[in-house]
C-alpha positions in Angstrom: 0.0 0.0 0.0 1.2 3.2 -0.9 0.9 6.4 1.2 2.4 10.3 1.5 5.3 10.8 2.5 7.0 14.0 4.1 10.5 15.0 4.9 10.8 16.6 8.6 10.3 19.9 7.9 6.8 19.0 6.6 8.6 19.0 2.6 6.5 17.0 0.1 8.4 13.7 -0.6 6.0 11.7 -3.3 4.8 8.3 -1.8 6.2 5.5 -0.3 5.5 2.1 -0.7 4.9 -0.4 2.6 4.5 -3.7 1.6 3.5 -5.2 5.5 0.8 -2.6 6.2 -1.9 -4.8 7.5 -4.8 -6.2 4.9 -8.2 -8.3 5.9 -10.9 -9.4 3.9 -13.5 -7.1 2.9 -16.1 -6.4 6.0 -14.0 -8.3 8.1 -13.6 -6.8 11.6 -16.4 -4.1 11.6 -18.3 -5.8 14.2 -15.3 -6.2 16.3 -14.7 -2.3 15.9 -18.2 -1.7 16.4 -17.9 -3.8 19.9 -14.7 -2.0 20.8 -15.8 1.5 20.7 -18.8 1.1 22.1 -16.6 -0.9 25.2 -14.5 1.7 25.2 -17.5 4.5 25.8 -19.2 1.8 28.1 -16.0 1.5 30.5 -16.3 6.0 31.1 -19.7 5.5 32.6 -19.6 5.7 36.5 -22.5 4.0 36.8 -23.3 6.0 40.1 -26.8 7.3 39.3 -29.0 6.2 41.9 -32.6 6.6 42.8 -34.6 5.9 46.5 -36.9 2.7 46.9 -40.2 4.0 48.8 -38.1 2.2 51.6 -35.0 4.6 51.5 -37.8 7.2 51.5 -37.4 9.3 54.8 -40.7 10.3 56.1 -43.9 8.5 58.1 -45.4 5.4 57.1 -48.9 6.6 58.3 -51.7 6.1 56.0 -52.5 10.0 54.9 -56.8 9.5 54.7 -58.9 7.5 56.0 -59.9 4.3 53.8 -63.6 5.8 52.9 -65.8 8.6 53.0 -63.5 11.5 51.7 -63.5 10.9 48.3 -60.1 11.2 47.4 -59.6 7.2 46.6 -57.6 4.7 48.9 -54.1 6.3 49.4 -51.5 5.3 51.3 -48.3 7.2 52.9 -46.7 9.6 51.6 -43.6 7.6 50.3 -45.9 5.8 47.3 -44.3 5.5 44.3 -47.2 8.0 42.5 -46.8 10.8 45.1 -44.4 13.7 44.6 -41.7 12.8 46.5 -42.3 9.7 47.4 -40.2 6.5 45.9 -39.2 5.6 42.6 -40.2 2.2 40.9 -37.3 0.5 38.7 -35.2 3.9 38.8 -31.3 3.2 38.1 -29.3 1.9 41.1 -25.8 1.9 41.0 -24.3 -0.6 38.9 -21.0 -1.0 36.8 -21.2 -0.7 32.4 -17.6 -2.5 32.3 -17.2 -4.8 28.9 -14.6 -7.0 28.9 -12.9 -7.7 25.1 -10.6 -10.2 24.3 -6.9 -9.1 22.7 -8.0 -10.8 19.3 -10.9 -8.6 19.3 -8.9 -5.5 20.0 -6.7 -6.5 17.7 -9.0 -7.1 14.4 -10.5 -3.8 15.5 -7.5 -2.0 15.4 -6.6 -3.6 12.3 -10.2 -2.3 10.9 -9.8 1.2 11.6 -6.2 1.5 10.0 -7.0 -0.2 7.1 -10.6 2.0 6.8 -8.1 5.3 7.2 -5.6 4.1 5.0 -8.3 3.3 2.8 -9.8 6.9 2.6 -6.6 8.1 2.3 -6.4 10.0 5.6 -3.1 8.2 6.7 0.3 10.0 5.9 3.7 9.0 7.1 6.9 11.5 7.9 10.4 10.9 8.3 10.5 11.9 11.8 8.4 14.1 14.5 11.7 16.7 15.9 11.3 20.8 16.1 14.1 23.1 16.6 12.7 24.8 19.4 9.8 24.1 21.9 7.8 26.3 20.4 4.1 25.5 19.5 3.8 27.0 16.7 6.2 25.6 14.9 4.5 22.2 15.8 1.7 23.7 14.4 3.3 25.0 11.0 4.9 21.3 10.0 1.5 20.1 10.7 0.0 22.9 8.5 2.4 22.0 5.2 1.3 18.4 5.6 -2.5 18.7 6.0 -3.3 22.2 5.7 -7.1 21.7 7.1 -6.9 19.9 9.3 -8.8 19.4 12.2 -8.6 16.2 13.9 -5.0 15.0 13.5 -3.3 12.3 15.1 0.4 12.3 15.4 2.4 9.2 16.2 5.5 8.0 16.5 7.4 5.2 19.1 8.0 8.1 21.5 8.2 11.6 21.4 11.1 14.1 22.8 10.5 16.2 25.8 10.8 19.7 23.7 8.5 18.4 20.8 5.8 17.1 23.8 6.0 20.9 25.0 5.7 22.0 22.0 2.7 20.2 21.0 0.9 20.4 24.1 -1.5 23.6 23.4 -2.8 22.2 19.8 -6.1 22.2 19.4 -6.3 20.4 16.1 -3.6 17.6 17.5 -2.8 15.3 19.8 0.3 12.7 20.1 -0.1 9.5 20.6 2.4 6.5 20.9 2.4 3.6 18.3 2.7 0.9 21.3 -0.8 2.7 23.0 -2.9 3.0 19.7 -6.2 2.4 20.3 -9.1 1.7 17.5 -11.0 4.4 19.1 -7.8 6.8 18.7 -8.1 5.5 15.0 -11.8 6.4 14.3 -11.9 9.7 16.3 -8.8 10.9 13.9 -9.6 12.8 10.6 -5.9 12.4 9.8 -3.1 10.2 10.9 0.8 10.9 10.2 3.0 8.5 11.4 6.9 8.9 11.6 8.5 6.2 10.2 9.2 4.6 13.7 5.7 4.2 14.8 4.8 2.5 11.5 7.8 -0.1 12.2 6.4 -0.2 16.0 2.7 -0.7 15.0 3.4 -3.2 12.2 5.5 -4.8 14.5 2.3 -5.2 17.3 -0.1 -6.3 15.0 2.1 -9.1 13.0 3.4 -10.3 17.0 -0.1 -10.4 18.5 -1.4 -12.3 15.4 1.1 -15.2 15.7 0.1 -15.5 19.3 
């Protein structure tokens, strides 16, 4: 598969050619991308939303009319479930939304996304991620020569340098991210990916390793 390629100062280099990038049938691993983001989103709930039984309900427990004669129909106390302020029938209780998925599955997943972004052509590669000074806006003019609109860009690499991490640390239109850490959900949320030439060794490297487990 062929992709963009860019020198380090963000200098149009043609394309390069990368023969191991990942490949899977077609529709293979959308359900197991499906099942991974919606883990992922599952696994931020707190789950701590909680509602009173009319038995949590602080209050009396005597009966508020008399059975007959009022007209105002057999009520009971005040903590029924139809009174304002009284309990709450089948109301969320604390409880936990944790999914569990299995490394295969986070691994076809992953495997999904890239090959979806590489796909649409929204995956680049670069020679390497370095800055002269930590200085964000030169951060954010390298990442303006190579995709000059965009928005949602992901840069990775095997690790970043401490200046280029300050540097990079007030985008708005770009976070880093670590080859070895890549996530699908990282993937999907990403309008564009560039990856240095290092985290594309890294990440191939993961996914051909974890396959021939």
């Amino acid at each position: 598969m062929k992709f963009k390629y860019f020198k380090s100062d963000g200098a149009d280099s043609g394309e390069k050619d990368v023969d191991n990038f990942p490949s899977l049938e077609d529709g293979k691993g959308i359900d197991a991308l499906r099942q991974c983001v919606i883990a992922v989103h599952a696994n931020q709930r707190q789950g701590n939303a909680s509602t009173k039984v009319r038995s949590e309900v602080r209050g009396s427990g005597k009966k508020i009319y008399r059975q007959k004669g009022l007209g105002v129909g057999r009520a009971g106390d005040k903590k029924a479930i139809q009174r304002r302020g009284g309990g709450v029938i089948f109301g969320p209780r604390p409880r936990s939304y944790t999914q569990k998925l299995n490394k295969k599955i986070k691994l076809l997943a992953l495997k999904r996304a890239l090959i979806d972004q590489a796909t649409s052509d929204n995956i680049l590669l670069i020679e390497d991620w370095k800055v002269s000074e930590s200085k964000t806006k030169l951060v954010q003019s390298l990442i303006n020569k190579i995709v000059p609109n965009g928005k949602k860009v992901l840069a990775v690499d095997e690790s970043f340098d401490h200046q280029f991490t300050l540097a990079a640390r007030n985008l708005s239109v770009a976070k880093l991210g670590r080859a070895q850490d890549l996530s699908p959900l990282d993937v999907v949320q990403s309008d564009q990916i560039i990856l240095s030439l290092k985290g594309l060794d890294v990440l191939i490297s993961k996914l051909s390793n974890e396959g021939s487990n």
